[in-house]
C-alpha positions as CSV (number, residue, x, y, z in Angstrom):
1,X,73.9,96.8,95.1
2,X,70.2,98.3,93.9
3,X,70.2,101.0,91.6
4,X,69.0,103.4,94.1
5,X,72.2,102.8,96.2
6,X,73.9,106.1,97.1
7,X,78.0,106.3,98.0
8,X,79.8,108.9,99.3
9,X,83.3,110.5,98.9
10,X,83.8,113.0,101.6
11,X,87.5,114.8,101.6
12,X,88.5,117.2,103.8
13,X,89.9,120.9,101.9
14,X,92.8,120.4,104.3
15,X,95.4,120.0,101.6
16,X,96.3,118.5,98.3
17,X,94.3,115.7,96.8
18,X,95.6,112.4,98.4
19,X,96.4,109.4,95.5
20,X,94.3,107.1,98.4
21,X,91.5,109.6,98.1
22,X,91.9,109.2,94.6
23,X,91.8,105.2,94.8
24,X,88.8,105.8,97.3
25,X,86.9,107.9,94.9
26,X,87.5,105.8,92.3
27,X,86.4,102.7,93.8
28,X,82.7,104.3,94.5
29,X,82.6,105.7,90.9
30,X,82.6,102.9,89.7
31,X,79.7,100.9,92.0
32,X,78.1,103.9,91.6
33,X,78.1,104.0,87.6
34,X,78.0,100.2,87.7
35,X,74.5,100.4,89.3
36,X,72.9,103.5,88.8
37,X,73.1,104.7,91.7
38,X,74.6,108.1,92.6
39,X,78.4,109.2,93.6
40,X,77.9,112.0,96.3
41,X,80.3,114.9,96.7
42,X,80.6,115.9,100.5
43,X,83.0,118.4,101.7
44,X,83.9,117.6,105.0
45,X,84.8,121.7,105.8
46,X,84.0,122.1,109.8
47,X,87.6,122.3,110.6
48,X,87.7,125.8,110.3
49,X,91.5,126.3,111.0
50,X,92.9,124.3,108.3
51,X,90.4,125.0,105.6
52,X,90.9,126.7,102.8
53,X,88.9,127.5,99.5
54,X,91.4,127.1,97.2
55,X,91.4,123.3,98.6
56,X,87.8,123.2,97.7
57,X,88.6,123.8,94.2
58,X,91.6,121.5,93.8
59,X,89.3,118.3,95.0
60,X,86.9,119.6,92.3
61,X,89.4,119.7,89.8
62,X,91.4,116.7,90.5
63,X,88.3,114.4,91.0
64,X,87.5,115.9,87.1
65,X,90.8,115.1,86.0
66,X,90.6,111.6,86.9
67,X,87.0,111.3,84.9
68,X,84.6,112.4,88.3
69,X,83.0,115.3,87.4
70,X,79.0,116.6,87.6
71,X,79.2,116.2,83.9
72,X,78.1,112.4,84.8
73,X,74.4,111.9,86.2
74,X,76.0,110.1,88.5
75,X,77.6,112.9,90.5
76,X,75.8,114.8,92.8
77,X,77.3,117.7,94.8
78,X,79.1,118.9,96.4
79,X,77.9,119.3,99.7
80,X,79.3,121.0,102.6
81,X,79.1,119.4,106.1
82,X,79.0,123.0,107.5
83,X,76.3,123.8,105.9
84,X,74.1,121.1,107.8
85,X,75.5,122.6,111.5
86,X,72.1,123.3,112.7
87,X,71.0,119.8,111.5
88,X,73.9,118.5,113.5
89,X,72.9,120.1,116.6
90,X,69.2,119.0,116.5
91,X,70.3,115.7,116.2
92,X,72.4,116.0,119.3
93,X,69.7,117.2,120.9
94,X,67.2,114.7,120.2
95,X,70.2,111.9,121.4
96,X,69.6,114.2,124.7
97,X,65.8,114.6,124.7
98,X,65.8,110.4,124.1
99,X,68.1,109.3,127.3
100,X,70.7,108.6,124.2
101,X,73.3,111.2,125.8
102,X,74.1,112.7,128.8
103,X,76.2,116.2,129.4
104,X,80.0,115.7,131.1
105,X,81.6,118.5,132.9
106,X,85.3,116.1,133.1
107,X,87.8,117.7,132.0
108,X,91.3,115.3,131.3
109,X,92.5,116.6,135.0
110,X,90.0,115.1,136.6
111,X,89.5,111.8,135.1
112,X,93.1,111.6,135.5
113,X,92.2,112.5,139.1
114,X,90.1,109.9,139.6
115,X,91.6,107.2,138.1
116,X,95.3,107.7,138.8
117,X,96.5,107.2,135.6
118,X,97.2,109.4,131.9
119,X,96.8,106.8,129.9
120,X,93.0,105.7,131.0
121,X,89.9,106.4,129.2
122,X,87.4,108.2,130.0
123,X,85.9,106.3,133.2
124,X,81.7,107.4,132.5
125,X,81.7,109.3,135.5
126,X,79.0,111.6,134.8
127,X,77.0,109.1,132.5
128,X,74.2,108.9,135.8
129,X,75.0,112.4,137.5
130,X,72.1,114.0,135.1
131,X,73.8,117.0,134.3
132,X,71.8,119.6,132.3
133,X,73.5,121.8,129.5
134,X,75.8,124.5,130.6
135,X,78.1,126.6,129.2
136,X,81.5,123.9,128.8
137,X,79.9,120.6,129.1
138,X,80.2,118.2,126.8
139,X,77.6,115.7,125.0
140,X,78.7,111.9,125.5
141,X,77.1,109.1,123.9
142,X,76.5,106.1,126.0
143,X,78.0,103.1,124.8
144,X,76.7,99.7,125.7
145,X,78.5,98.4,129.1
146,X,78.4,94.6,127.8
147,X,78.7,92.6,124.2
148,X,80.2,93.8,121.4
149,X,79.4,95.7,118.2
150,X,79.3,94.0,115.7
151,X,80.8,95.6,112.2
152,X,80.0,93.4,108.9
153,X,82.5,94.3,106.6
154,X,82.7,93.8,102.8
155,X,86.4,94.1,102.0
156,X,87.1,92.7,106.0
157,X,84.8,90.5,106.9
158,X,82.7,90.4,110.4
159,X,84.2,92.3,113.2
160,X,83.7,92.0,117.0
161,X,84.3,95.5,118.8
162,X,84.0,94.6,122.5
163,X,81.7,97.4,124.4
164,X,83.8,98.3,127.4
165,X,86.7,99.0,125.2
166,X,84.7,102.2,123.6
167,X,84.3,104.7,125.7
168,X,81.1,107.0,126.1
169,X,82.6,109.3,123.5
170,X,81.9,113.1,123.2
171,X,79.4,113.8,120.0
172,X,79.0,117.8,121.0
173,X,82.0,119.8,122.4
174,X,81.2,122.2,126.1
175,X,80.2,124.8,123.1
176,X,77.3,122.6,121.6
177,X,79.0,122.2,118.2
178,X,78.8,118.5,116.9
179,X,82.2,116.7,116.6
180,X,83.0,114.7,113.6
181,X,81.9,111.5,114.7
182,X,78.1,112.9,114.6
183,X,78.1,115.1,111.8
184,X,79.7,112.1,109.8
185,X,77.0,110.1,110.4
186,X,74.0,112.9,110.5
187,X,75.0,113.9,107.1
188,X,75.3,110.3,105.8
189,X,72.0,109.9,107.0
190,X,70.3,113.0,105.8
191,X,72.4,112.0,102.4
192,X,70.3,108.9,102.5
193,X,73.9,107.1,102.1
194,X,73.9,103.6,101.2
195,X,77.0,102.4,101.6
196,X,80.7,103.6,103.2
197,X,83.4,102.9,100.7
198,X,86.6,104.4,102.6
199,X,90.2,103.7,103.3
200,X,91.0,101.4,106.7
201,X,92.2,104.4,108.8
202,X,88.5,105.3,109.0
203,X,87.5,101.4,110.6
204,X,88.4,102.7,114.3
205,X,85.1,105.0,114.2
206,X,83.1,102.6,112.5
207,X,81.4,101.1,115.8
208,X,80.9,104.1,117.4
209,X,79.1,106.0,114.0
210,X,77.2,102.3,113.3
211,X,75.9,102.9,117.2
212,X,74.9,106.5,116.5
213,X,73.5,105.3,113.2
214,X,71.2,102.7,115.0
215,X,70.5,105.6,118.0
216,X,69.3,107.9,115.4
217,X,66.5,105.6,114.0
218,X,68.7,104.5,111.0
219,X,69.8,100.6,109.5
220,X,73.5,101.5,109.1
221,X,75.1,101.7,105.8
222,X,76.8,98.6,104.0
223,X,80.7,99.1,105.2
224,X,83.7,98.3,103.1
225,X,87.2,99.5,104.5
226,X,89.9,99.8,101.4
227,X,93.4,98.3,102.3
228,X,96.2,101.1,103.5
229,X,98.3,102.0,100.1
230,X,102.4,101.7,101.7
231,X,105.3,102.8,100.3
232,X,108.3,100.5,98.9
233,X,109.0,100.3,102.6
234,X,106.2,99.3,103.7
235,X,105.3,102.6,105.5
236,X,101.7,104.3,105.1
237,X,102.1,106.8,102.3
238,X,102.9,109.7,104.2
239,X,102.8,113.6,102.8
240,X,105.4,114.1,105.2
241,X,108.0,111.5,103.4
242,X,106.3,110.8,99.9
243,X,104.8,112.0,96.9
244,X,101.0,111.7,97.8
245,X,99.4,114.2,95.7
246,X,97.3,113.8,92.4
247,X,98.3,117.5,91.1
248,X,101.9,116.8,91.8
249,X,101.7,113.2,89.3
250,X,99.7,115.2,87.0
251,X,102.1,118.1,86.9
252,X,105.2,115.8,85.9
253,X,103.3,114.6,83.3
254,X,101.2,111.4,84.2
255,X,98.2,110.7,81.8
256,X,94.5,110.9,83.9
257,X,93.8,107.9,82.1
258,X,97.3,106.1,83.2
259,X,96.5,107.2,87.1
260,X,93.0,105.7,86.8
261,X,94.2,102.8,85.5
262,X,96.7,102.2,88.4
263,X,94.9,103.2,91.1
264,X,92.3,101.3,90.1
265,X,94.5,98.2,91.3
266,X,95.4,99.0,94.5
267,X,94.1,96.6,96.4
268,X,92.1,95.1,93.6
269,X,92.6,93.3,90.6
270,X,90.4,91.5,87.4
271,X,91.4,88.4,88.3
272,X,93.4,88.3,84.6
273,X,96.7,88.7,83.8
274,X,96.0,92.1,82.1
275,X,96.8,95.5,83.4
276,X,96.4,98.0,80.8
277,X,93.0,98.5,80.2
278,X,90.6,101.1,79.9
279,X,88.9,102.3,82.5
280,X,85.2,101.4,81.3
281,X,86.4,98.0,80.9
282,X,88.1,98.2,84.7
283,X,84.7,99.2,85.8
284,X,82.4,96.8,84.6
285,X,84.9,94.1,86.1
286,X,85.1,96.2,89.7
287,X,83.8,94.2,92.2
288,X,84.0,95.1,95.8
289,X,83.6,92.1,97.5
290,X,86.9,90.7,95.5
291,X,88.7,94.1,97.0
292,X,92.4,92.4,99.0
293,X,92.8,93.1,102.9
294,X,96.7,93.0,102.3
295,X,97.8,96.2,102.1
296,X,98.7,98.0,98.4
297,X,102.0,99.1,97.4
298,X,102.3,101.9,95.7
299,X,105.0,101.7,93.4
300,X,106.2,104.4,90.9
301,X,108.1,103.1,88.7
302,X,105.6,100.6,87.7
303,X,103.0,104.0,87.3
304,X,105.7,105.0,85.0
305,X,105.8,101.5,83.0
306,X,101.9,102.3,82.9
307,X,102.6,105.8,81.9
308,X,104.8,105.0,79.1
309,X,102.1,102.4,77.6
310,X,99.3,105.3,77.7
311,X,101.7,107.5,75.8
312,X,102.5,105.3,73.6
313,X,99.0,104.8,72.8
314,X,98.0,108.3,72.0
315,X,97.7,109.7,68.4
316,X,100.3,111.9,67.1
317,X,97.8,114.9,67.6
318,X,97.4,113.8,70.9
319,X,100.7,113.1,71.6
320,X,101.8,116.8,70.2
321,X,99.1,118.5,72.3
322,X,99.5,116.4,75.6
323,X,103.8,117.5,74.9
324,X,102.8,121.7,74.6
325,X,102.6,122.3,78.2
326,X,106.0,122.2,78.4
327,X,107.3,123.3,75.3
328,X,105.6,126.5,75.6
329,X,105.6,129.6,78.1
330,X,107.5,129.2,81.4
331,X,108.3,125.4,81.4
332,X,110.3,125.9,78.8
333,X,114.2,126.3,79.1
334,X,114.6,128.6,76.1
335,X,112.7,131.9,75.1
336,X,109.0,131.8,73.7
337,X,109.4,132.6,70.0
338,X,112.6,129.7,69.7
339,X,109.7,127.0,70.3
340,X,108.7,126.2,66.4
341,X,105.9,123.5,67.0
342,X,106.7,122.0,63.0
343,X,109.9,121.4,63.8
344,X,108.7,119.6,67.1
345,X,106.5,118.0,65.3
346,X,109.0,116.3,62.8
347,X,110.9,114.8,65.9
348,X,107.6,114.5,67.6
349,X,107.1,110.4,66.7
350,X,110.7,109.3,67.5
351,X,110.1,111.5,71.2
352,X,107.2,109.5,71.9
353,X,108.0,105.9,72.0
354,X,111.0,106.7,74.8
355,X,109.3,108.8,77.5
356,X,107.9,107.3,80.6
357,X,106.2,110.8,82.4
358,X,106.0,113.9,79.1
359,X,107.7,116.1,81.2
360,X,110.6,113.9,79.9
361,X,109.9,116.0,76.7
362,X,112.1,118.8,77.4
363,X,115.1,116.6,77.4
364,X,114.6,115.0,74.4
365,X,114.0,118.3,72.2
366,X,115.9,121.1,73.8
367,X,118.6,121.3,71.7
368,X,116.5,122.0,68.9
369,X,115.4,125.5,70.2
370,X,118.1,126.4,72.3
371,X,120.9,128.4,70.5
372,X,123.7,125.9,71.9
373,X,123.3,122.7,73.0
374,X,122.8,121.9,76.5
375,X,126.0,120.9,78.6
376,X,126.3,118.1,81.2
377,X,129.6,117.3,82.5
378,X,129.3,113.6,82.7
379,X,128.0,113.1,79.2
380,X,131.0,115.1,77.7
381,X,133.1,113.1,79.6
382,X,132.1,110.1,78.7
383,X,132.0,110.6,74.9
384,X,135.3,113.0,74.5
385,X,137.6,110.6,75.2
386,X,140.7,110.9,73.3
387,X,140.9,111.1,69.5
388,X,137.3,112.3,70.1
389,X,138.8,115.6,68.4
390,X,139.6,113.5,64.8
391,X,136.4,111.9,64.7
392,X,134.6,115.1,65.0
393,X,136.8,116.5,62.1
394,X,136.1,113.5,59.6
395,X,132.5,113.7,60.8
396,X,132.7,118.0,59.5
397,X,134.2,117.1,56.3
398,X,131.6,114.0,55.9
399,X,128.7,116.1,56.3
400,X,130.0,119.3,54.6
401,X,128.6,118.4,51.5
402,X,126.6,116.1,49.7
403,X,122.3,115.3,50.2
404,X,121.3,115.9,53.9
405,X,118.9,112.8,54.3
406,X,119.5,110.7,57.4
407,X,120.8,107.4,54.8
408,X,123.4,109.9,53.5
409,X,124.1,111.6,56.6
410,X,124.4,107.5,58.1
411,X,127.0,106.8,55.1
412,X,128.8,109.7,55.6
413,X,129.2,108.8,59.5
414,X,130.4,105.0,59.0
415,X,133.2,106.3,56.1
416,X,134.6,108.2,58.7
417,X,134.2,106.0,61.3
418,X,136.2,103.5,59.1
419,X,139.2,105.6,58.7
420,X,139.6,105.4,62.3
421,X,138.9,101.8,62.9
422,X,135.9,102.7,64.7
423,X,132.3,100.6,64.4
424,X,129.3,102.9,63.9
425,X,128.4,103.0,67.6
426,X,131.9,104.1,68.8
427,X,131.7,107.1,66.3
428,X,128.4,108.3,67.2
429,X,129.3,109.3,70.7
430,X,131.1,112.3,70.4
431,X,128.9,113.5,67.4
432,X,126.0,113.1,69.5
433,X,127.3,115.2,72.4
434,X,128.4,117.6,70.4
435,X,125.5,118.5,68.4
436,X,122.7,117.4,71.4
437,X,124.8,118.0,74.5
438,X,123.6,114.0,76.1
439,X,124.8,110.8,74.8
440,X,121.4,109.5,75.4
441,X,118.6,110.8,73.1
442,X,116.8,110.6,69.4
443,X,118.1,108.7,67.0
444,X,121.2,110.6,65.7
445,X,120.6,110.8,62.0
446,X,117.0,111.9,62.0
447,X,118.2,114.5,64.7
448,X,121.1,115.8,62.6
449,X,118.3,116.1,59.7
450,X,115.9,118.0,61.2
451,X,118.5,120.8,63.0
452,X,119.9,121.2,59.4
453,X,123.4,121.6,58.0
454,X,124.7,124.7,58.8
455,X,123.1,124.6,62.6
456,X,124.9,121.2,63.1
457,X,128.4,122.1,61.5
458,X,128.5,124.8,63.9
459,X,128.7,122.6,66.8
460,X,130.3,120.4,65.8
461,X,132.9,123.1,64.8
462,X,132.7,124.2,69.0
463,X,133.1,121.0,70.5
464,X,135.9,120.3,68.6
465,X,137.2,124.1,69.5
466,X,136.3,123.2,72.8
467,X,138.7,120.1,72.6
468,X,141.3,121.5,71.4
469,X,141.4,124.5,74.2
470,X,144.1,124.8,76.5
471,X,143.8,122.5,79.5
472,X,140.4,120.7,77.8
């Protein structure tokens, strides 16, 4: 790839941002960056009933969060397909003015007609009639009656399409507007686009856009179709059935920098045995040409394992800032002025080395800022099991008195647990439950340290209460 090579992303503002699209982008970033060349932002906006602005600015926005942005020399854009209509047309009208198309007046009846069958083709009925324009024919493009078309593929190698299986396909509707398969290519071309970097759906209209390429006085574009990303069932990720959309992995809480790194290796690895890398260090070892034909599985819960190694990795100050989201305003399950970012910040450390997504974060802390802790049936259950009631009495009179550090608030804890026979671990439960409402969470003593005596005597003072209720 030269340094004046030019690729292409061109979404449609149908809908949220696709993880493929993601992948895709991703994938020409980095042959773009790798060679100087130049990363070109095409909206793909000519279906007018489905479009929407605010879709416009989510692609923007998500191709930023995931390190694509104009901020970069390499970006250019965006574009907007409709914006190139009358471009479009001309082009279809020199096809004409060439003998490269011919006007149809079929309509599906007819061919059916003709043919006797639903389920044939279009049958080039009206490729020698020479039909002029009117109002409600259509523009077809002749495809060659013998041979085949020949696609050279990075990612899939050389590919035979056989003529007479491609029909003579429409490239302007009976209205004169050009269809997708034209403006596709007429904008790639006017782009001066050097090389089509998409996901495999798109390899069904590669012969017919390579023909209109060639028609249209232009060497077609260096072709690489990206494997299809499945789900655990081996389904095509499907909006419909799965979680496809960038904002919604970013709004639970997924780094950028973790989705970049995961995406990066769908379909394509270093070659190593490491995973976790950066992603200047994932692009200077991208190479196309190594890109799998097998198709990619997405699986979550190993973008979660990556997840939790990104967090991990980020400073304290990070880590504090990345958590605020949803500690503060409306996430958050308690009132604005409970949230005391100091006091989050003292648990902030031990928080950090357990979550997999941060908007794991809330469940770790919330009993810190709400005025009682937090009750779920099955963690209460599980912990106040009989003489559940004693242990949180010797646990009271442990911690009435005496320094409140976690090793004294730890000695206090295994006394009492020894006048019941119980190890350590056994004791804990209840006193967790009862002061955090979960019997999974932050370590116990550095917990009971930071919510302070007189807070955590108090609940433990209602659980036991609680216990000792009528019918409890």
């Amino acid at each position: 790839m030269s340094n004046t090579s030019r690729v292409r992303f061109a979404p449609s503002p149908t809908g949220m941002f696709h993880v493929g699209g993601a992948r895709s982008a991703l994938f020409n970033w980095a042959l773009a960056r790798q060679h100087q060349g130049r990363f070109v932002l095409r909206i793909e906006d000519t279906d007018t009933d489905r479009n929407r602005p605010e879709w416009v600015d989510g692609i923007i926005s998500a191709l930023a969060a995931i390190g694509i942005s104009d901020k970069d020399p390499a970006f250019e854009g965006p574009y907007f397909q409709s914006h190139n209509a009358e471009g479009q047309r001309e082009a279809a009208l020199t096809l004409y003015a060439d003998g490269k198309a011919y006007y149809c007046d079929c309509t599906r009846e007819k061919v059916a007609q003709r043919t006797g069958s639903q389920q044939v083709g279009y049958d080039r009925y009206c490729r020698d009639r020479g039909l002029a324009y009117e109002e409600g024919r259509a523009l077809r493009f002749p495809t060659p009656n013998e041979g085949v078309t020949v696609v050279d593929d990075v990612v899939r190698g050389r590919i035979e399409f056989p003529n007479d299986a491609i029909e003579d396909f429409v490239i302007a509707r009976g209205n004169g507007a050009p269809v997708f398969v034209l403006a596709n290519a007429v904008d790639d071309i006017r782009e001066g686009i050097t090389h089509v970097i998409r996901g495999e759906e798109h390899l069904a209209n590669t012969p017919k856009q390579q023909l209109l390429w060639e028609a249209l006085g232009a060497a077609p574009p260096v072709w690489a179709h990206l494997p299809v990303i499945v789900n655990e069932k081996r389904q095509k990720l499907s909006k419909r059935r799965d979680k496809v959309a960038l904002e919604d992995y970013l709004a639970e809480g997924y780094l950028p920098q973790a989705l970049v790194n995961y995406l990066m290796l769908l379909g394509w690895g270093p070659g190593d045995d490491v995973e976790i890398r950066p992603y200047e260090e994932l692009e200077a070892l991208f190479r196309l040409e190594d890109v799998t034909r097998a198709s990619a599985f997405f699986d979550v819960k190993k973008l979660s394992a990556f997840n939790g190694e990104y967090i991990r990795k980020l400073s304290e100050e990070e880590f504090v800032t990345a958590c605020l989201p949803w500690l503060e305003g409306s996430k958050a399950p308690w009132a604005a002025e409970a949230f005391d970012e100091a006091v989050f910040r003292s648990v902030a450390g031990l928080a950090q080395t357990r979550l997999t997504v941060l908007a794991e974060i809330v469940k770790y802390v919330d009993w810190l800022f709400l005025d009682e802790p937090p009750y779920e049936e099955q963690s209460w259950a599980k912990a106040m099991k009989p003489g559940a009631e004693a242990m949180l009495a010797s646990a009271r009179e442990a911690w009435s008195e005496g320094d409140w550090t976690v090793e004294a608030l730890k000695a206090g804890l295994e006394a009492a647990a020894a006048e019941h026979g119980l190890k350590l671990g056994k004791a804990q439960a209840p006193v967790r439950v009862a002061v955090t409402g979960r019997t999974v969470g932050l370590p116990l003593f550095e917990s009971v340290q930071v919510l302070g005596r007189k807070r955590t005597l108090a609940r433990i003072d209602a659980a036991a209460a609680k216990l000792a209720a009528p019918g409890a």
